[in-house]
Phi, psi and omega in degrees: 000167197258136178251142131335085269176123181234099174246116161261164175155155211271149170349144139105357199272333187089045155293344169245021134283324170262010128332333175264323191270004149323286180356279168298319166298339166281305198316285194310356186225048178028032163260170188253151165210203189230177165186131220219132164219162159247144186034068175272162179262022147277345204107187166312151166033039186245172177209120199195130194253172188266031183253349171090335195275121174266186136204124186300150212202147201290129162306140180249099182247166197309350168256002198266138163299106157290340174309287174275332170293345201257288169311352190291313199267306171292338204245009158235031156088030173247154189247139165211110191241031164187154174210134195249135211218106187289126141106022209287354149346293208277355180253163178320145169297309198307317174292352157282285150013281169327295186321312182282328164286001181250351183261320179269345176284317194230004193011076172221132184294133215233120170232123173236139172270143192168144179284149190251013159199168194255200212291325172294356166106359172251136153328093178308133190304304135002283188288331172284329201275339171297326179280001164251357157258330135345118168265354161238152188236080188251159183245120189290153173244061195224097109035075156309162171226152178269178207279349193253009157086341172300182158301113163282121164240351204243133169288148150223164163226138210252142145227127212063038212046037185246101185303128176222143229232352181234140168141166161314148177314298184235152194203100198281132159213197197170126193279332188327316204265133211255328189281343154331121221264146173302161314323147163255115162303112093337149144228188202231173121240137180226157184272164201291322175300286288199356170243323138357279149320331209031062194255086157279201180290311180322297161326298205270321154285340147314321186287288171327294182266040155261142174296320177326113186288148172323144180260136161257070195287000000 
């Protein structure tokens, strides 16, 4: 039988990396599958880990069926026996929904990846609807770290380095690119004390070379 498959876990864990070696590891033992992400940060229809490594990948925007794209694709003489799906934050309850209905309906393994809450700290709609639907929930296990050498749980989103707390859900960035027009958007991971605080890297060096004693909020 075919599974549903949920690997979560905060920015920085390497979920779209083995999202590429999901991939790769089916592909080398000859099945065929799709692979579909949203607002990646290479661009459109790209799947891509911060590891350098790509692949081309269907864009998922907010109408898009997985449902009909899938019968779509069988009922014209194409084969899928799996579809690995990036960023599932960012899809829809309904599109979660498909998934689940194309892994019992059509029994095909469906592995999706995604982070579970956003900078503010709520469940993405996506992520939520995986976790009442899933038959498996794994939690990766490669460890973010906040700038303070703990466990990263917490997503933040930073601008110049500054943590900030209001704005749209999603707002693709990547602290990584230095080439960003000022300001630059961002994100951080941080541990729950230091996302609390709204205490970044920045922040936090900044704080270190002021006479000003740390605020204890």
């Amino acid at each position: 039988m075919a599974d549903l498959n949920f690997y979560s876990g905060t920015m920085d864990c390497g979920k779209s990396t083995l999202a590429l070696q999901v991939d790769h590891n089916h592909r080398t033992r000859g099945r065929v599958g799709r692979v579909f992400t949203s607002h990646d940060r290479a661009g459109e229809a790209t799947l891509s880990s911060r590891l350098g490594l790509s692949v081309a990948a269907i864009e998922v925007p907010l109408d898009f069926n997985f449902w009909q794209f899938v019968v779509g694709e069988l009922t014209s003489g194409g084969r899928i026996d799996y579809l690995v799906c990036d960023e599932v934050q960012f899809y829809s309850r309904d599109q979660i929904d498909q998934l689940s209905k194309v892994v019992d309906e059509l029994s095909i393994d469906v592995f999706a990846f995604g982070i579970l809450t956003d900078f503010q700290t709520h469940l993405f709609v996506g992520s939520a609807r995986l976790i009442e639907l899933a038959d498996h929930v794994h939690t990766l296990q490669v460890e973010a770290l906040c700038w303070c050498g703990e466990r990263a749980t917490h997503n933040a989103r930073t601008e110049n380095g500054e943590m900030v707390t209001e704005g749209d859900v999603i707002v693709v960035g990547d602290v990584e690119d230095d080439n960003r027009p000022r300001p630059v958007m961002g994100y951080e991971v941080l541990c729950r004390r230091h996302h609390r605080r709204h205490m970044t890297a920045a922040t936090a060096n900044a704080a270190a070379l002021s006479p000003d004693v740390l605020p204890f909020a």
